[in-house]
PDB file of N, CA, C and O in Angstrom:
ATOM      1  N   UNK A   1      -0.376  75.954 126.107  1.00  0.00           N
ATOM      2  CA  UNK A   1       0.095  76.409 124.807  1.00  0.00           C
ATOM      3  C   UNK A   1      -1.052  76.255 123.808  1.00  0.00           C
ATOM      4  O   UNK A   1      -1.782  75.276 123.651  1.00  0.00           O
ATOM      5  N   UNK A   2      -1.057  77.449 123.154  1.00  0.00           N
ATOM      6  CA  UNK A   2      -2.609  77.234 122.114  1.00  0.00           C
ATOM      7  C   UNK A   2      -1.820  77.385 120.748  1.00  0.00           C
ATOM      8  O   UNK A   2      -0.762  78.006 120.645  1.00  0.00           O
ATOM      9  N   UNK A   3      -2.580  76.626 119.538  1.00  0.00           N
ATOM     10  CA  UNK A   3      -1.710  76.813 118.281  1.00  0.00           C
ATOM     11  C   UNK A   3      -2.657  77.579 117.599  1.00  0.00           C
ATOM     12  O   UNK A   3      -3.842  77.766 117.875  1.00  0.00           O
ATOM     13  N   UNK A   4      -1.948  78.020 116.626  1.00  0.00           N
ATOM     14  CA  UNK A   4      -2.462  79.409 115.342  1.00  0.00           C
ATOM     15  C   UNK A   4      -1.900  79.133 114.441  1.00  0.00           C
ATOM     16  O   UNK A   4      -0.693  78.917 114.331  1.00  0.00           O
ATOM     17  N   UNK A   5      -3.005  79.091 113.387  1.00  0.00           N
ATOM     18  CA  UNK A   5      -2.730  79.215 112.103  1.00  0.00           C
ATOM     19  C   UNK A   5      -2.894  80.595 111.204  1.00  0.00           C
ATOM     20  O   UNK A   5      -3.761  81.256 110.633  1.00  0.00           O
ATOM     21  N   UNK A   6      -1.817  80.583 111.404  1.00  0.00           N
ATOM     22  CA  UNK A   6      -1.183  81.917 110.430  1.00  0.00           C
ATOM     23  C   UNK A   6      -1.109  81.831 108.747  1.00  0.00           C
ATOM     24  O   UNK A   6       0.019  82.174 108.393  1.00  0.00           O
ATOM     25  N   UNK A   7      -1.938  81.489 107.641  1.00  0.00           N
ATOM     26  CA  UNK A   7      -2.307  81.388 106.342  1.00  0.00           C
ATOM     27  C   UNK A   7      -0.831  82.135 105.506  1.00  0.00           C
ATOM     28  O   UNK A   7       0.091  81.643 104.855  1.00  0.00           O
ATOM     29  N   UNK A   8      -1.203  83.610 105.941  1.00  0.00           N
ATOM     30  CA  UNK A   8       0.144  84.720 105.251  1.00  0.00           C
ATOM     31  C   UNK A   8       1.405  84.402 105.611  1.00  0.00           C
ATOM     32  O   UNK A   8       2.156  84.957 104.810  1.00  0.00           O
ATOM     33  N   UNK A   9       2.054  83.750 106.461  1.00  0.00           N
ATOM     34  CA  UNK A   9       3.323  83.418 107.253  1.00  0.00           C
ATOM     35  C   UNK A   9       4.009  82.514 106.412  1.00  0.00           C
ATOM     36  O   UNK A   9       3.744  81.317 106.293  1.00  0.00           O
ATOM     37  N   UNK A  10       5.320  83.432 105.566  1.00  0.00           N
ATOM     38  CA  UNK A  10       5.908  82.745 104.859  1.00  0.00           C
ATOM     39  C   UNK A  10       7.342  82.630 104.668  1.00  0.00           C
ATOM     40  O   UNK A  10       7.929  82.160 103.693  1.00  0.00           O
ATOM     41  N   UNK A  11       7.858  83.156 105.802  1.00  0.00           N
ATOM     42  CA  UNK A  11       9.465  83.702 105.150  1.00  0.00           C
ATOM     43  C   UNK A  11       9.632  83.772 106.529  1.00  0.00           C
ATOM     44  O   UNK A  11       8.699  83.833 107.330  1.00  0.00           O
ATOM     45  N   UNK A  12      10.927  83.763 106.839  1.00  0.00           N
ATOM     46  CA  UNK A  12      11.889  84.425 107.848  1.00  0.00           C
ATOM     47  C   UNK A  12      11.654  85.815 108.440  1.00  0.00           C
ATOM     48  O   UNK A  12      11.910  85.976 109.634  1.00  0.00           O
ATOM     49  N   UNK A  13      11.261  86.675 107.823  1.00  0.00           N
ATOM     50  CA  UNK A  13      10.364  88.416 107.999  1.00  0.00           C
ATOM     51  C   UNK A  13       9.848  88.203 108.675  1.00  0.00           C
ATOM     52  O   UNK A  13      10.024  88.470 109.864  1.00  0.00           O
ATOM     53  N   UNK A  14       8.756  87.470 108.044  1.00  0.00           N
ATOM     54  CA  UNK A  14       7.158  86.884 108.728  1.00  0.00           C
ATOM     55  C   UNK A  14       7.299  86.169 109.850  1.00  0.00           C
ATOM     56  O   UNK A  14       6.300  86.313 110.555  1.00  0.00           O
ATOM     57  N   UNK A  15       8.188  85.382 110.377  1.00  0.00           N
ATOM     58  CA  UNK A  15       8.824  84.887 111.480  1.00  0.00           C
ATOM     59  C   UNK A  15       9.322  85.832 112.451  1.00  0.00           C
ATOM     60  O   UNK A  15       8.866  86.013 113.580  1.00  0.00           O
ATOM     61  N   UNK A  16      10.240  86.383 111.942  1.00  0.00           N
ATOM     62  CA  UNK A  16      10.967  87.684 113.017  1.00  0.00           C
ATOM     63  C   UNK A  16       9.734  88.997 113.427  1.00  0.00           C
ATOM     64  O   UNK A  16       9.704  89.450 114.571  1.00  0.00           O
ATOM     65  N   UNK A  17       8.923  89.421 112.510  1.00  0.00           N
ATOM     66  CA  UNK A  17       7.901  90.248 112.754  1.00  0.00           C
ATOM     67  C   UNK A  17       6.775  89.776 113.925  1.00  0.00           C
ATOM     68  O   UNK A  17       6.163  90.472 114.735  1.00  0.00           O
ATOM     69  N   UNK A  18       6.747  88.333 113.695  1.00  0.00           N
ATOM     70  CA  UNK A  18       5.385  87.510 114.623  1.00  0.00           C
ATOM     71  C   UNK A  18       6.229  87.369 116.055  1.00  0.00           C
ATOM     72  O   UNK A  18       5.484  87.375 117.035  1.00  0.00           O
ATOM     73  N   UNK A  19       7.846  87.226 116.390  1.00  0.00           N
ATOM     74  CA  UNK A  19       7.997  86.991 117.423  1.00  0.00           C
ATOM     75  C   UNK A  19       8.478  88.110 117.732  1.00  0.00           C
ATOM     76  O   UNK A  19       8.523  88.247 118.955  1.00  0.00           O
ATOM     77  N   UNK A  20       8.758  88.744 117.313  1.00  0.00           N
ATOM     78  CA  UNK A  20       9.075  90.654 117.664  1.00  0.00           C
ATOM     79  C   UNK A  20       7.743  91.640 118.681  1.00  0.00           C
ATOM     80  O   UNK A  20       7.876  92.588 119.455  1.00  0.00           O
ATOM     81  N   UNK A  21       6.307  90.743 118.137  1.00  0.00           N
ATOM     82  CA  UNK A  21       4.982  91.695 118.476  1.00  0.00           C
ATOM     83  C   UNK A  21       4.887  90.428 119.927  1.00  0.00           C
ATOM     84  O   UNK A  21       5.089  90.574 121.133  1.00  0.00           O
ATOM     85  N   UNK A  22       4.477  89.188 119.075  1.00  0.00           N
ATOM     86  CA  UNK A  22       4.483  88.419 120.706  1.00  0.00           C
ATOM     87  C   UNK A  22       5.017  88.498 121.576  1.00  0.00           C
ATOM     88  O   UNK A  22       4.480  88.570 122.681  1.00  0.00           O
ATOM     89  N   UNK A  23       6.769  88.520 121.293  1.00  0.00           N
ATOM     90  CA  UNK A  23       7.347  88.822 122.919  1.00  0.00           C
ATOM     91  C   UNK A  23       7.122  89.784 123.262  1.00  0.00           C
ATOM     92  O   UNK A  23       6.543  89.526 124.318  1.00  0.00           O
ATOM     93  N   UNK A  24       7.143  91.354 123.126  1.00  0.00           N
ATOM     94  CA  UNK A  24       6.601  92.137 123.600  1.00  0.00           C
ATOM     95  C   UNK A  24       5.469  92.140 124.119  1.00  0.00           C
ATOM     96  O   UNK A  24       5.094  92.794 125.092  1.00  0.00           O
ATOM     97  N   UNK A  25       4.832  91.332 123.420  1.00  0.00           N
ATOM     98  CA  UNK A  25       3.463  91.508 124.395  1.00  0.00           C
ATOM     99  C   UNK A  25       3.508  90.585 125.339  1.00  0.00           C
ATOM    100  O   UNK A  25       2.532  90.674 126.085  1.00  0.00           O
ATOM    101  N   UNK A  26       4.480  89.454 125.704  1.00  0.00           N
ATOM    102  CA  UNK A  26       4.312  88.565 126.730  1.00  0.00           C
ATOM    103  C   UNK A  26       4.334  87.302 126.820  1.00  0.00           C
ATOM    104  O   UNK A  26       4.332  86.434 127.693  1.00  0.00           O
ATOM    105  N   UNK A  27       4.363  87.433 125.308  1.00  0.00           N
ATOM    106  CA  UNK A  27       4.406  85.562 125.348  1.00  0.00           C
ATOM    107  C   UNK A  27       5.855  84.905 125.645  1.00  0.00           C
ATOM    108  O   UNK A  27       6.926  85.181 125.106  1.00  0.00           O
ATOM    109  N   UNK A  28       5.547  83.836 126.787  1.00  0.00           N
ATOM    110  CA  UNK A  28       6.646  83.097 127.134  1.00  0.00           C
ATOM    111  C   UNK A  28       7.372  82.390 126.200  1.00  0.00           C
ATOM    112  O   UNK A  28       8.569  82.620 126.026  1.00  0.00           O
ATOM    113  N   UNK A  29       6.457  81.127 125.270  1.00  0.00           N
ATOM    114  CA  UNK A  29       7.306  80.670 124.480  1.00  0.00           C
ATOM    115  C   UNK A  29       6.921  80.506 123.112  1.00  0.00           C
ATOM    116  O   UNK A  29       5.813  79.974 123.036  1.00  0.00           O
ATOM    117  N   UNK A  30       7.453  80.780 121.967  1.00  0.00           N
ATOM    118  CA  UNK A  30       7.081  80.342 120.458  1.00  0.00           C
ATOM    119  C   UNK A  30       7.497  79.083 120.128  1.00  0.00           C
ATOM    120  O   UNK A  30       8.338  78.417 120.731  1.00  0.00           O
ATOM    121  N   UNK A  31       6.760  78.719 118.956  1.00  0.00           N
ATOM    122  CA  UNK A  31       7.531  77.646 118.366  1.00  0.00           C
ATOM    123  C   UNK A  31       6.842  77.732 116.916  1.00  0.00           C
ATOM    124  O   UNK A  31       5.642  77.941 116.738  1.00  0.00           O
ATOM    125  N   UNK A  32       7.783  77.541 115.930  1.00  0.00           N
ATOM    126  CA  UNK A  32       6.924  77.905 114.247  1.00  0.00           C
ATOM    127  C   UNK A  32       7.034  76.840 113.647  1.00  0.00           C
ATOM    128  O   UNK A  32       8.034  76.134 113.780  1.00  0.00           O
ATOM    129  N   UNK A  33       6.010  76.520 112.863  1.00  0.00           N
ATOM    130  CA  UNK A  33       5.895  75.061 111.959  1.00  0.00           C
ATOM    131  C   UNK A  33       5.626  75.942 110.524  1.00  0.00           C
ATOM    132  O   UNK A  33       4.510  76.053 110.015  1.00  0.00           O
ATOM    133  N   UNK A  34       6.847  76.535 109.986  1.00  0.00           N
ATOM    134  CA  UNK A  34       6.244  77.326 108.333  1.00  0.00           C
ATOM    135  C   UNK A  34       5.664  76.326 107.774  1.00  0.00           C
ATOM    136  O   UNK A  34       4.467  76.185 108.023  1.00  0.00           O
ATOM    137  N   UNK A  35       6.261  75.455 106.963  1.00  0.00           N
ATOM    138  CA  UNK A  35       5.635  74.565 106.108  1.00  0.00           C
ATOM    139  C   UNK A  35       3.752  74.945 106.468  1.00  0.00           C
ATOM    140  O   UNK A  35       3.031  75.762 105.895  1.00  0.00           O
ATOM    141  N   UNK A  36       3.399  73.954 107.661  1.00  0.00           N
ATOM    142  CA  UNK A  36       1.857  74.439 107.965  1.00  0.00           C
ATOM    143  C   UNK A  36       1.609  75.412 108.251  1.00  0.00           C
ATOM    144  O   UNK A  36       0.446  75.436 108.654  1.00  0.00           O
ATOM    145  N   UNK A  37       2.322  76.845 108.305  1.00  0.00           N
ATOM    146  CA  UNK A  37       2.071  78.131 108.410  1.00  0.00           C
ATOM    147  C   UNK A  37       1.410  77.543 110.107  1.00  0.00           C
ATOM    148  O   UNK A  37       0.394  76.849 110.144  1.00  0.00           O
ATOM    149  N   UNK A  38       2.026  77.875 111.167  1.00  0.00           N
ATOM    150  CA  UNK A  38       0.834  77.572 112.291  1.00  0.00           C
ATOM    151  C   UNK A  38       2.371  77.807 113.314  1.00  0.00           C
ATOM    152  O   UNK A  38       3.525  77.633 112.923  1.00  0.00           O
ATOM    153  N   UNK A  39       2.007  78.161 114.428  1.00  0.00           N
ATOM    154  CA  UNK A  39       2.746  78.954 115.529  1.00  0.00           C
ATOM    155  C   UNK A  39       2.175  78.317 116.999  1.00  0.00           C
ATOM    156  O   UNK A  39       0.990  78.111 117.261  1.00  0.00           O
ATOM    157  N   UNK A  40       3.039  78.128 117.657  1.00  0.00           N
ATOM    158  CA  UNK A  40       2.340  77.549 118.678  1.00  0.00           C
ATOM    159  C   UNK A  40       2.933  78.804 120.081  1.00  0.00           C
ATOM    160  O   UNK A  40       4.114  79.058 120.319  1.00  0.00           O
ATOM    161  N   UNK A  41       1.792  79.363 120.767  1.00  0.00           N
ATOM    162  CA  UNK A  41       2.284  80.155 121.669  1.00  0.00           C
ATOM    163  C   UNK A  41       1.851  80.425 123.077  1.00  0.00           C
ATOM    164  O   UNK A  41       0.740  80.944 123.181  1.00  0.00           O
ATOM    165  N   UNK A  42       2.596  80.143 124.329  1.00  0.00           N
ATOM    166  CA  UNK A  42       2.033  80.090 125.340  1.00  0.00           C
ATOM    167  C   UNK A  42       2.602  81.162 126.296  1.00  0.00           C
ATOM    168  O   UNK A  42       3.770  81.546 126.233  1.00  0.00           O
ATOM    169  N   UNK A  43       1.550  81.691 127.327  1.00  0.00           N
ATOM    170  CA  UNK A  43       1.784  82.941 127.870  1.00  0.00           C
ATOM    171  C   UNK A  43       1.047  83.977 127.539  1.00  0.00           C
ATOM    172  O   UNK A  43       1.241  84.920 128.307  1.00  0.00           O
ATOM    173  N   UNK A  44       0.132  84.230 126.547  1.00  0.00           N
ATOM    174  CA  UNK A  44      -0.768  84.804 125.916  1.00  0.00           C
ATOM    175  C   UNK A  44      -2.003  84.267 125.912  1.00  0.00           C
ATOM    176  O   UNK A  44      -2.052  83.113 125.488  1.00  0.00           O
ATOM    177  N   UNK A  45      -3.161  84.831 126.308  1.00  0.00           N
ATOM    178  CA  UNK A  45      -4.399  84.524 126.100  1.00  0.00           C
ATOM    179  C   UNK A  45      -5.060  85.058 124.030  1.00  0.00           C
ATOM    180  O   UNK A  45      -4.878  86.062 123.341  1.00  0.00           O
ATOM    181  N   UNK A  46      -5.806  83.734 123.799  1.00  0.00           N
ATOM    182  CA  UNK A  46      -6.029  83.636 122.771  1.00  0.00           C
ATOM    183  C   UNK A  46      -6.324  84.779 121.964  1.00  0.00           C
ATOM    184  O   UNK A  46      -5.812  84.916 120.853  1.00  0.00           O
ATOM    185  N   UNK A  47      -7.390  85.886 122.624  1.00  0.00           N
ATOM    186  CA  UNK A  47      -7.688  86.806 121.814  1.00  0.00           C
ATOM    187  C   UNK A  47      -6.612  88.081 122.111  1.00  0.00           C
ATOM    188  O   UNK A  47      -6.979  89.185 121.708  1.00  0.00           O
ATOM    189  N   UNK A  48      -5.500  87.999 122.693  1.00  0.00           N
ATOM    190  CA  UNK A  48      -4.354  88.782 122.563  1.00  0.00           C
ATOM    191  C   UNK A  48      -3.366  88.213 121.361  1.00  0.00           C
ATOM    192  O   UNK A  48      -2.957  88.972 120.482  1.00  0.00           O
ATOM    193  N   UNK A  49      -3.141  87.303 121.387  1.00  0.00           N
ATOM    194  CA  UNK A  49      -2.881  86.604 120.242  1.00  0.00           C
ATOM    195  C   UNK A  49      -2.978  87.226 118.741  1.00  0.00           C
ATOM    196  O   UNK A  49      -2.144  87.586 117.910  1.00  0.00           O
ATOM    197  N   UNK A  50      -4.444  87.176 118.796  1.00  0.00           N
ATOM    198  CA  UNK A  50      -5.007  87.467 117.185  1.00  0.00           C
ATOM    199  C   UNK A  50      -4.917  88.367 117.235  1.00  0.00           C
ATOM    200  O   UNK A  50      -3.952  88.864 116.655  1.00  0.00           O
ATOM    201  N   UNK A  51      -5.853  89.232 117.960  1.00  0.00           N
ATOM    202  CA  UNK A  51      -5.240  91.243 118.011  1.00  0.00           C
ATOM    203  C   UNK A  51      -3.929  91.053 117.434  1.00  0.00           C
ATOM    204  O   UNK A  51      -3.810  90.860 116.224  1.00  0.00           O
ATOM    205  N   UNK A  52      -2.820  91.099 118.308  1.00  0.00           N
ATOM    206  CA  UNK A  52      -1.267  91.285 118.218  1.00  0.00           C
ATOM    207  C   UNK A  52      -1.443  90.711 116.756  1.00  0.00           C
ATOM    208  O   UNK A  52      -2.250  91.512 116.282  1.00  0.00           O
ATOM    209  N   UNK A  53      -1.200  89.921 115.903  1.00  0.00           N
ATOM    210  CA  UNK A  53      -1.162  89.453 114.735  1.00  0.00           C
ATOM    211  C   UNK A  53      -1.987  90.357 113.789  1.00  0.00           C
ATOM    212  O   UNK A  53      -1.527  91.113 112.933  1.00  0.00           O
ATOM    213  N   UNK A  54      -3.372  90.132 114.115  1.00  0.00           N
ATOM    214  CA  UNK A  54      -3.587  91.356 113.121  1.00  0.00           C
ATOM    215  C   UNK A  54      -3.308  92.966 113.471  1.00  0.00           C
ATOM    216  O   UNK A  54      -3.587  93.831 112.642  1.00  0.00           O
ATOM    217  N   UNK A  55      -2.950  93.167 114.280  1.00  0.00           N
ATOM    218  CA  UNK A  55      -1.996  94.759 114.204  1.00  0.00           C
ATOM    219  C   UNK A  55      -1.255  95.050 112.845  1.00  0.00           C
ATOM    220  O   UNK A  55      -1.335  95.890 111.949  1.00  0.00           O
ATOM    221  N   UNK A  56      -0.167  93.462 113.259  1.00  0.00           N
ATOM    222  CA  UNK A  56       0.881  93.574 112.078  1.00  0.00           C
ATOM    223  C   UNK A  56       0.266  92.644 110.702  1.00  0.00           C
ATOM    224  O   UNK A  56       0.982  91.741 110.267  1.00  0.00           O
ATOM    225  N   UNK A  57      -0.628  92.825 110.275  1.00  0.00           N
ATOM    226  CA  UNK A  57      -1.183  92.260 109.053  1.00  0.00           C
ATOM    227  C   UNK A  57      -1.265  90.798 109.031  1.00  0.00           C
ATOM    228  O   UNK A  57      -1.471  90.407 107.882  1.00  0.00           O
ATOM    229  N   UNK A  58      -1.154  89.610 110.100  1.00  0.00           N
ATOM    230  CA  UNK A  58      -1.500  88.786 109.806  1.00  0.00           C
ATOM    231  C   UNK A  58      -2.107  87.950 110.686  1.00  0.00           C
ATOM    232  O   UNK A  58      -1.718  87.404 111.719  1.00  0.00           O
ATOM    233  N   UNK A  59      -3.649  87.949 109.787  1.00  0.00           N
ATOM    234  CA  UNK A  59      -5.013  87.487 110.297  1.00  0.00           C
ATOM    235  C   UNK A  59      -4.391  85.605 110.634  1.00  0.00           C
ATOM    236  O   UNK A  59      -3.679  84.965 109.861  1.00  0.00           O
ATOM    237  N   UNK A  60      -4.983  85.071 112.090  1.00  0.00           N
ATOM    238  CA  UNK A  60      -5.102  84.246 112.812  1.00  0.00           C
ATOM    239  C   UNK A  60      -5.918  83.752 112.749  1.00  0.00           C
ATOM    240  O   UNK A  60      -6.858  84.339 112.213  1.00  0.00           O
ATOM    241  N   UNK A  61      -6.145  82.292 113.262  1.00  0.00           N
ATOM    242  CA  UNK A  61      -7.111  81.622 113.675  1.00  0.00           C
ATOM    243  C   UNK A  61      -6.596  80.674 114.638  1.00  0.00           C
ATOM    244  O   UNK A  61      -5.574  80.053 114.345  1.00  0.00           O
ATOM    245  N   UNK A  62      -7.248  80.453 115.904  1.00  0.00           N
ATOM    246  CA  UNK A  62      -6.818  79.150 116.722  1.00  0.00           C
ATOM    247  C   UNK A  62      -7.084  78.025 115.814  1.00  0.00           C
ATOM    248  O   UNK A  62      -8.083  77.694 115.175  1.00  0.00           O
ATOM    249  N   UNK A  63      -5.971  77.561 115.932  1.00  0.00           N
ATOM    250  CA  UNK A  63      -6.702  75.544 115.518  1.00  0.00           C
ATOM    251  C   UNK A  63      -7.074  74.493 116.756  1.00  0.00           C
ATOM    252  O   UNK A  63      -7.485  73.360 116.502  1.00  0.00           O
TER     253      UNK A  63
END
């Protein structure tokens, strides 16, 4: 499981939009920490990750 910090990730939207693109693309499991804006997701290799995120407007970074 690798974690991401997601900066823009602020609402429930922003939640349903991030696990809407990940599962489709494959990821087995999420888990969201809003407060620290940061997502933890395994089943996905890292730079599928960030792609998929920035598709839908929000720029990533591994932590």
């Amino acid at each position: 499981m690798a974690t991401f910090h997601v900066p823009d990730m602020s609402c429930g939207h922003c939640k349903a939009s991030i696990t809407e693109i990940l599962t489709k693309a494959g990821a087995e499991h999420l888990s969201f920490d809003m407060e620290a804006r940061t997502v933890d997701v395994s089943g996905l290799a890292t730079e599928a990750v960030i792609a998929k995120l920035d598709e839908i407007g929000f720029p990533a970074a591994q932590k």
